[in-house]
C-alpha positions in Angstrom: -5.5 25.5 0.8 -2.9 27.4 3.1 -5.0 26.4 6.1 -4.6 22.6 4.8 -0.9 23.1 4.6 -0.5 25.4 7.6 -2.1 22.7 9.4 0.5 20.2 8.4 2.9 21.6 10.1 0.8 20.8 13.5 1.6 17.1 14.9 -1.3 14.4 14.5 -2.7 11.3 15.7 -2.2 7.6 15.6 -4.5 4.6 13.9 -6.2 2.4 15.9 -7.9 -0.6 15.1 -10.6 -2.5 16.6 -11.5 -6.6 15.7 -15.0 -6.8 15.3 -15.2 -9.6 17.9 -13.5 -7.4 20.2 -16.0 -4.6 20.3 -18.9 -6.0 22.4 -19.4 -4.6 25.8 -18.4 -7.7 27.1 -14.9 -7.4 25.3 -14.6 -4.2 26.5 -15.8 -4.5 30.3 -13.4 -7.3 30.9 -11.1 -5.4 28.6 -10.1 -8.5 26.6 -9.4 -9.1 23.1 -8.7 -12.5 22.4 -11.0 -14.0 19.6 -12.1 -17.4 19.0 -10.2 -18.5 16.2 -12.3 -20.4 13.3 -10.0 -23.6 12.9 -10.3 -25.1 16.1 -12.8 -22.5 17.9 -10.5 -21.8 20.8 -9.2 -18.4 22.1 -5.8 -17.3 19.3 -5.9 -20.7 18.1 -4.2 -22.1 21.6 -5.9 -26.2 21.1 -3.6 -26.0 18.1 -0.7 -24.0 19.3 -1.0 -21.1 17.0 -0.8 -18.7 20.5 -2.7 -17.8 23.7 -4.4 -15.3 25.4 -1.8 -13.2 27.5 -1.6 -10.2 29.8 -0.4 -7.4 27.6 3.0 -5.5 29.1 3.7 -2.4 28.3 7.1 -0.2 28.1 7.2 1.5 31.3 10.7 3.7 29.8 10.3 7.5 30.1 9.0 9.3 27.5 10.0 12.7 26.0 8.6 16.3 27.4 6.7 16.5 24.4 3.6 15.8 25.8 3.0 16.8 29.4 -0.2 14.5 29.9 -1.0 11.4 31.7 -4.5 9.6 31.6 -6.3 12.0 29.4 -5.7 10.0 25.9 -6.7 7.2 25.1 -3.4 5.9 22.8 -1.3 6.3 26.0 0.3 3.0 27.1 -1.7 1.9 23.9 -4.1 -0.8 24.0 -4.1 -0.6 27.9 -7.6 1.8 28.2 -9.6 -0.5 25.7 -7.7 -3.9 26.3 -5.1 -5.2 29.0 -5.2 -9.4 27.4 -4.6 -9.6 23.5 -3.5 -13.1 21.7 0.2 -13.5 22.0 1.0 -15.4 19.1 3.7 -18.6 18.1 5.9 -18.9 15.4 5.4 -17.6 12.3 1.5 -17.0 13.2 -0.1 -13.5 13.2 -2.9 -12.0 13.4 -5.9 -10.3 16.2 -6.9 -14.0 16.8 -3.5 -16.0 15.5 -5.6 -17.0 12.2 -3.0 -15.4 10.1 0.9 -15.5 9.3 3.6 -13.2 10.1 4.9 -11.2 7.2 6.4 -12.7 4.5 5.6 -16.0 5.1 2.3 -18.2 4.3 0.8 -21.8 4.3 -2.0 -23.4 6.8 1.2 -24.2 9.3 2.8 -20.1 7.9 6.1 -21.7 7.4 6.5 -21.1 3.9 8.6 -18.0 2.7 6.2 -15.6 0.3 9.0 -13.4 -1.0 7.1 -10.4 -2.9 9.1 -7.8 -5.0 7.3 -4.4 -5.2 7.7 -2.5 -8.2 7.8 1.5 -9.7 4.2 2.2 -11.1 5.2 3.4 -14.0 6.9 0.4 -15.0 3.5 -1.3 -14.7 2.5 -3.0 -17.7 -1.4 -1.7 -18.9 -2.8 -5.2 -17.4 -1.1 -4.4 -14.2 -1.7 -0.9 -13.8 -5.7 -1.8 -14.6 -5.7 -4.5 -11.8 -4.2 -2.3 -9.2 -6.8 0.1 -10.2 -9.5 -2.1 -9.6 -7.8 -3.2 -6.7 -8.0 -0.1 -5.0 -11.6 0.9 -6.1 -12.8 -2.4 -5.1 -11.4 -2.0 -1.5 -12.9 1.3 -1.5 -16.4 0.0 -1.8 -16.2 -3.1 -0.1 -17.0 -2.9 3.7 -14.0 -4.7 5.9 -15.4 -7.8 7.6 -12.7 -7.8 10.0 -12.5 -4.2 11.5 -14.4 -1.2 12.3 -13.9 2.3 13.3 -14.3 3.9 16.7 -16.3 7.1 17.2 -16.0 7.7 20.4 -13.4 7.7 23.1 -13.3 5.0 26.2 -14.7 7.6 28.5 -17.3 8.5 26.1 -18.5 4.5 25.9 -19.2 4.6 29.6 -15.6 2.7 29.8 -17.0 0.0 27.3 -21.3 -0.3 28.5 -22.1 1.9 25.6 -19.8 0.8 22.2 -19.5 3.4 20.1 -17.9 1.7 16.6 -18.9 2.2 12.9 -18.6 0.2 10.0 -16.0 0.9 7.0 -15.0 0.3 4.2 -11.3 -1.8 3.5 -9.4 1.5 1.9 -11.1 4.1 4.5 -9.9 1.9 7.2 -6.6 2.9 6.5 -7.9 6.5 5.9 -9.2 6.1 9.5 -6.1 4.9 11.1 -3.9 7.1 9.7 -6.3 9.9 10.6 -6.5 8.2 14.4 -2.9 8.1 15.1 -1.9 11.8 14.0 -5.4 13.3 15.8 -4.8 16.2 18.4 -5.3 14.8 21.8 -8.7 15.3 23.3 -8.7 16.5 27.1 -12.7 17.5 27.4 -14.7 19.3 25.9 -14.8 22.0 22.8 -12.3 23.4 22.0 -10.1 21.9 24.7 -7.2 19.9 22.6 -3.7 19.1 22.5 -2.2 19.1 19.1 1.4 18.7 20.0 1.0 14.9 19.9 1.3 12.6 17.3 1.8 9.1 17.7 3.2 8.0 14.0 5.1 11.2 12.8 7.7 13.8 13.8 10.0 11.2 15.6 11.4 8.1 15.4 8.4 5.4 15.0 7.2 7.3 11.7 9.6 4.8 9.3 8.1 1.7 11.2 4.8 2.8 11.7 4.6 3.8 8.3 6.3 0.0 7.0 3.6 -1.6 9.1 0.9 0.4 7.8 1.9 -0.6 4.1 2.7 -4.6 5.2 -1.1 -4.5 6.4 -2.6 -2.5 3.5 -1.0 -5.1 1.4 -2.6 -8.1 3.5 -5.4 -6.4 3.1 -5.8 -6.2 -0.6 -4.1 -9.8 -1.0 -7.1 -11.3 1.5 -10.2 -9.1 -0.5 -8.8 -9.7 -3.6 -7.5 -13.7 -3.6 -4.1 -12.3 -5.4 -1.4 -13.7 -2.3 1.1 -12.1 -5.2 -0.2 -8.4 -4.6 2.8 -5.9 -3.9 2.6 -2.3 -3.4 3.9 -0.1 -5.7 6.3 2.3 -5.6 6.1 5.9 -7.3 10.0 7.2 -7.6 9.4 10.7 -7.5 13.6 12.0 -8.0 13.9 14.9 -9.8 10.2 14.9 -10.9 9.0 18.0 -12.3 5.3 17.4 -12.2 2.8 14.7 -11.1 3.8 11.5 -13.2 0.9 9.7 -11.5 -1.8 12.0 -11.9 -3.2 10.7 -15.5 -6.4 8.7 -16.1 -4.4 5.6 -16.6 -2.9 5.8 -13.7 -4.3 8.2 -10.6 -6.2 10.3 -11.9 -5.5 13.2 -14.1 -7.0 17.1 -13.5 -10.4 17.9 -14.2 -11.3 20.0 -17.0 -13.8 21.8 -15.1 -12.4 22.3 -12.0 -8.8 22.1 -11.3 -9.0 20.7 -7.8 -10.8 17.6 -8.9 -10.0 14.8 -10.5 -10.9 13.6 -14.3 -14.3 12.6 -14.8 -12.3 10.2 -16.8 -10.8 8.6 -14.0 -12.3 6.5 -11.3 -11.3 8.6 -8.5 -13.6 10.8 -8.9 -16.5 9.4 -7.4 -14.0 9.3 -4.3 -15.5 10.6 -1.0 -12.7 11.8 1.6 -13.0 10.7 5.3 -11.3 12.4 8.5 -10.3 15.7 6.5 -11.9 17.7 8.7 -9.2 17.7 12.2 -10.0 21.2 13.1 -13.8 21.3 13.2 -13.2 18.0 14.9 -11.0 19.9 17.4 -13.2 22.4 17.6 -16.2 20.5 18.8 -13.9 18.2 20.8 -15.2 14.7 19.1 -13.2 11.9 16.9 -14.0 11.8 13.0 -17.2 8.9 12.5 -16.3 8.2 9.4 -19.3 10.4 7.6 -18.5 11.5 3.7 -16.8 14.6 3.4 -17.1 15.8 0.1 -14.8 14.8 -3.3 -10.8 13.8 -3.3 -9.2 17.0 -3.9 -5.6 17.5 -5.6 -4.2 20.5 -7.8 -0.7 19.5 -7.9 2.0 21.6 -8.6 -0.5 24.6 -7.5 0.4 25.5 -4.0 2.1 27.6 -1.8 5.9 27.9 -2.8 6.7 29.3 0.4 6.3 26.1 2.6 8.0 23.9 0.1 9.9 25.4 -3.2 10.9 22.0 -5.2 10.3 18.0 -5.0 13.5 16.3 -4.1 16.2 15.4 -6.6 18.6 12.6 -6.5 21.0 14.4 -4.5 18.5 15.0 -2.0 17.9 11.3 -1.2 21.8 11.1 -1.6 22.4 13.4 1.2 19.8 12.1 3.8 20.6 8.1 3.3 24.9 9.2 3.9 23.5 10.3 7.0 24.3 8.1 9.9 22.7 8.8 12.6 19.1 7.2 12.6 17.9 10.0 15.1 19.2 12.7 17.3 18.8 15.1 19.9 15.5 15.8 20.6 14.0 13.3 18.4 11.4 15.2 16.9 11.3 18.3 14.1 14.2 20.1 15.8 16.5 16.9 15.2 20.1 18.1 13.4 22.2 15.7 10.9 19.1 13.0 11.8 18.1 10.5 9.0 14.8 10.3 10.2 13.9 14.0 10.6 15.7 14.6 6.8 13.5 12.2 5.5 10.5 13.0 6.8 11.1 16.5 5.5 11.9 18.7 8.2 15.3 18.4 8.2 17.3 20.1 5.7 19.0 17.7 2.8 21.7 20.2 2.2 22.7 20.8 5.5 20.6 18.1 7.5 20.0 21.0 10.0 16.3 20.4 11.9 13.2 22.9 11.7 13.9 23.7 8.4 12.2 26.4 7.0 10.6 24.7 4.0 9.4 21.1 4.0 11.5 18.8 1.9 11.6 15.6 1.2 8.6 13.2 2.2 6.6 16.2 3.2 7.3 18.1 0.3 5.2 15.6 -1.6 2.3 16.4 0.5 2.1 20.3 0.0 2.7 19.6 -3.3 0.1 17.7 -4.2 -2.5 20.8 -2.7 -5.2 19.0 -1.6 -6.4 16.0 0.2 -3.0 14.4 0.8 -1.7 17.9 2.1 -3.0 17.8 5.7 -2.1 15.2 7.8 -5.1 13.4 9.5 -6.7 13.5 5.8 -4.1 12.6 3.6 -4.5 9.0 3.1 -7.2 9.6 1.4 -5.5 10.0 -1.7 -4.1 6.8 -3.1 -1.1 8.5 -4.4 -0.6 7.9 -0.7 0.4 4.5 -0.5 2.7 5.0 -3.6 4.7 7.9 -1.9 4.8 6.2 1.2 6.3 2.9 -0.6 9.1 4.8 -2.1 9.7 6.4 1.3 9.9 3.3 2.6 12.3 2.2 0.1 14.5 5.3 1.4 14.8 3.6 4.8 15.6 0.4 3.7 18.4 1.8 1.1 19.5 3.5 4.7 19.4 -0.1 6.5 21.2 -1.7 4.5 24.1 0.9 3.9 24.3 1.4 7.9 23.4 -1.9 9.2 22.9 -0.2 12.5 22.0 -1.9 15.6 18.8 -2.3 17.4 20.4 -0.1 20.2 20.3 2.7 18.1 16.4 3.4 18.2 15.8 5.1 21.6 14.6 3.1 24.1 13.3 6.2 25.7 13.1 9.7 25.9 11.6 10.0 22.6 8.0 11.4 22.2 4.8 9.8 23.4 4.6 6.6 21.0 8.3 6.4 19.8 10.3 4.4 21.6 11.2 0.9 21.1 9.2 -0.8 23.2 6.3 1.4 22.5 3.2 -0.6 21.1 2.3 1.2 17.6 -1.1 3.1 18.1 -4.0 1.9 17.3 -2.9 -1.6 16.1 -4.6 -5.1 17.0 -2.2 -7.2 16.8 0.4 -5.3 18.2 3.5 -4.7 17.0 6.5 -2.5 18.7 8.3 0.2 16.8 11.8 -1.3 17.4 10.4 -5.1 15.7 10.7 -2.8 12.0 14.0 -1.6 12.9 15.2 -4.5 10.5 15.8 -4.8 6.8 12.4 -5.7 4.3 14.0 -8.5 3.1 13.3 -10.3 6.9 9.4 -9.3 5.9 9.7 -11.1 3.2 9.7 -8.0 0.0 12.2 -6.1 -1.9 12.0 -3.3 -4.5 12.9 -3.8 -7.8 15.1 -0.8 -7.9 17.4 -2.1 -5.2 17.1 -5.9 -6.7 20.7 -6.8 -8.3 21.1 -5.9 -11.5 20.5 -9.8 -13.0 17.1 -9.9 -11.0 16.3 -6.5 -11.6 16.8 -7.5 -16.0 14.5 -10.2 -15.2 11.7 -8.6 -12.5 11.3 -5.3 -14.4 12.1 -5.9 -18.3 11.5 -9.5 -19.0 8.6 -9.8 -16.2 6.5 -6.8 -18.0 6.8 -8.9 -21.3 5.8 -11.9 -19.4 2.9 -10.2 -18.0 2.1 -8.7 -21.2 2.2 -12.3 -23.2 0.4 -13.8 -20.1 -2.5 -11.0 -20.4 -3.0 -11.8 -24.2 -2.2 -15.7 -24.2 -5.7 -16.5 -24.2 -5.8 -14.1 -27.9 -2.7 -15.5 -28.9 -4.1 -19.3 -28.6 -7.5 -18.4 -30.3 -4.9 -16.7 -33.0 -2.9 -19.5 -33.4 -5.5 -22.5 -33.2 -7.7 -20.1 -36.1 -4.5 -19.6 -37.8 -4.1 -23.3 -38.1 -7.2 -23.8 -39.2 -7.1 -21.4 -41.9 -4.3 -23.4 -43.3 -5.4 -26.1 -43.2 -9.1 -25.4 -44.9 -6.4 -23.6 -47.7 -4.1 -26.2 -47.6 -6.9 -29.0 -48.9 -8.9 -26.0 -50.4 -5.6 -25.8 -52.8 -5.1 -30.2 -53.2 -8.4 -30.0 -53.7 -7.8 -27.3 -56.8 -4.9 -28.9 -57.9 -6.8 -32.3 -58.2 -9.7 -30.8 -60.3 -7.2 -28.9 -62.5 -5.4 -32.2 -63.2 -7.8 -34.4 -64.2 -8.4 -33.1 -68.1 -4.8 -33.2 -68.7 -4.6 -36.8 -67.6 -7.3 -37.7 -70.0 -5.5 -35.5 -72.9 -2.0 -37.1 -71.8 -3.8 -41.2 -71.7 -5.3 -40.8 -75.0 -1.9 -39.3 -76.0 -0.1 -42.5 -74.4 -2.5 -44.9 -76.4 -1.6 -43.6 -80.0 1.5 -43.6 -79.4 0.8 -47.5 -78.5 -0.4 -48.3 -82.2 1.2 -45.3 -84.6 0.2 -46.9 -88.1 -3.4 -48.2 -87.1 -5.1 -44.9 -88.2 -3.1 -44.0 -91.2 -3.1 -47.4 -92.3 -7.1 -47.0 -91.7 -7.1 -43.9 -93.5 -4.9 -45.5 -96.4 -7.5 -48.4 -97.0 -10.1 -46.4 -97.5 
């Protein structure tokens, strides 16, 4: 466990990756990646002007000292070592072969707005909480049909004659690419590694790299699934005193027969972890393949107090979104009064003062939760993942939107390997620079609830639970209704029917009544004659 959180403190790699069409030794040899794309079987779509196949150009700005290399990684100048032509795509169109649309927006010509409102977990109703459940397992289990994993570097591949790619499975990717872009850098050999580099934390690109990992976790889910409504959720962990995810209904609660395990009754437990293992992988000097590495592990609340003492309060998140500076000095863990560096939790939010003793904020969450999500390259195998990183995430934009700052005030250089502006965010395909999420969510087409105006958030979070809730039983409530009916009207002629039968003696009794009164002297005069 202290190794796990000692090593957190060491930087990581980036995530990377790879098309499956893009992966043949031809791809690789001529170092292009521009599919065919399925509606009109040209390269990115170009006979129907969805994009074209273009020479990729890199940032050439100076980076940071950080990282004293050149040539020995294969994320520098990222994708130029495995691909130098990509799909440049038009419009609104996205994706690694323009098949797809930018964020926030959908149709067959992606020029309709998808707005999507993402919403606190716990404010889930049951219906919604079992579906993202599902969502996540299925995803788990289901091997991605668009991407795989690499296992091996550039070098390794006999610069692309011998591919060296793995299948995985849609949730593990992510594991895999959050693993890739925080992995020590490999310069030969055993036990010959540079872990001072980290492509997607400690500096600047960690908010956007982190917003675009979410953005495609969500496509993701939306495309495996068929649900184009699917929104992350958010867990609002201010002035938490325990886990408030870590139940059966939710994420899992503890075992009862081992603490560092989850619930039999929950359906993490038949998780296997990928890419936990970064220093036997450093030690032997190879990338993770993706191989099972035992059960998800968490014991929250159980760790060591001296790298992190409490979660973060209210105050806390106060502090580090008044700060206005996005980034500063250094722009990395040293970085004082830097929104950024507070956030990410080794900045001080009393003081904002960098290299903080203790973790805080975002990082505190990860030692706290003692176990898989506590070390870096491993963490995202634990989906509490995604629901701390979307409440980060909401952090920045609540920061955005208070600031308004300008593009100029991401660096456009001297930040560490991976973080400046122009800097194409390790390992994805299609690429996307760090300074392009330097904007507000709302121009990605989400919100979340908790920031939604007080009408819309009445309507989003109260009445749209109820919705959900009558929606999930309408089906019951018509079978009710229609059997309701039915019942009263079986009762209602059940009861005429009664009433009928009841009736018809005392309409006899009342006739024979009516016809003496008709002739009132017949029978006595009758009875008097004889």
């Amino acid at each position: 466990s202290r190794a796990l959180l000692f090593f957190f403190l060491l930087p990581g790699p980036s995530k990377q990756q790879f098309p499956r069409p893009c992966i043949t030794t031809e791809a690789l040899r001529s170092k292009q990646c521009c599919p065919l794309w399925a509606g009109d079987s040209s390269a990115c779509g170009a006979l129907s002007g969805r994009g074209s196949c273009e020479d990729v150009v890199v940032s050439e700005l100076r980076n940071g000292p950080q990282y004293p290399f050149s040539g020995v990684d294969d994320r520098e100048r990222w994708p130029l070592v495995f691909y130098n032509r990509t799909c440049r795509c038009a419009g609104n169109f996205m994706g690694f072969d323009c098949g797809g649309c930018r964020f926030g927006y959908t149709g067959e010509q992606c020029l309709q707005q998808r707005p999507r409102v993402r919403r606190n977990v716990l404010h889930l109703s049951e219906a919604e909480r079992h579906k993202f459940i599902s969502y996540l397992n299925l995803a788990k289990n289901t091997v991605s049909l668009d991407y795989v994993m690499v296992t091996g570097t550039y070098r390794e591949m006999d610069n692309g004659s011998r591919p060296m790619f793995s299948n995985v499975s849609v949730y593990d990717l992510f594991v895999w690419l959050h693993y890739y872009v925080s992995r020590a850098a490999l310069l030969g050999g055993p036990n010959n590694v540079w872990e001072d580099a980290d492509f997607g934390h400690w500096a600047p690109g960690f908010l956007p790299w982190h917003r675009v990992f979410l953005l495609l976790w969500e496509q993701h889910i939306q495309k495996l699934t068929g649900d184009e409504e699917f929104a992350v959720p958010y867990w609002d962990w201010r002035d938490a005193r325990d886990c408030q995810v870590c139940t059966d209904e939710l994420m899992g609660g503890r075992s009862p027969l081992d603490p560092k395990l989850i619930s039999p009754g929950s359906v993490f437990s038949s998780w296997k972890v990928i890419c936990s293992l970064a220093p036997e992988y450093n030690i032997r000097g190879v990338l993770c393949d993706g191989t099972a590495e035992g059960p998800l592990l968490r014991n929250p609340g159980n760790h060591d107090r001296g790298f992190s003492s409490r979660l973060p309060t209210w105050a806390d998140v106060e502090f580090t979104v008044s700060l206005p500076d996005y980034d500063t000095g250094a722009m990395d863990r040293t970085a004082n009064m830097s929104f950024r560096n507070t956030l990410e939790g080794f900045g001080d939010p009393v003081t904002g003062l960098g290299s903080s003793r203790e973790l805080h904020m975002h990082a505190s969450l990860h030692v706290f939760m003692n176990g898989s999500m506590s070390s870096v390259q491993g963490s995202a195998n634990d989906p509490i993942f995604i629901l701390h990183h979307a409440f980060v995430d909401s952090i920045y934009e609540r920061w955005l939107r208070r600031h308004q700052p300008p593009r100029t005030q991401f660096p456009q250089e001297n930040a560490p390997i991976g973080h400046n502006d122009g800097y194409f965010m390790v390992p994805f395909l299609p690429l996307h620079r760090n300074g392009d999420y330097f904007i507000s969510s709302k121009e990605l087409g989400y919100d979340y609830a908790y920031l939604l105006e007080p009408g819309q958030y009445f309507i989003q979070e109260v009445l749209g639970s109820y919705v959900e809730q009558v929606r999930h039983i309408w089906p019951w409530l018509l079978g009710a209704i229609i059997l309701g009916a039915l019942v009263a009207f079986l009762a209602g002629v059940a009861v005429t029917t009664l009433a009928r039968a009841c009736r018809k003696p005392h309409l006899k009794r009342r006739e024979a009544s009516q016809s003496m009164e008709k002739q009132p002297l017949l029978t006595p005069y009758k009875f008097q004659t004889l």
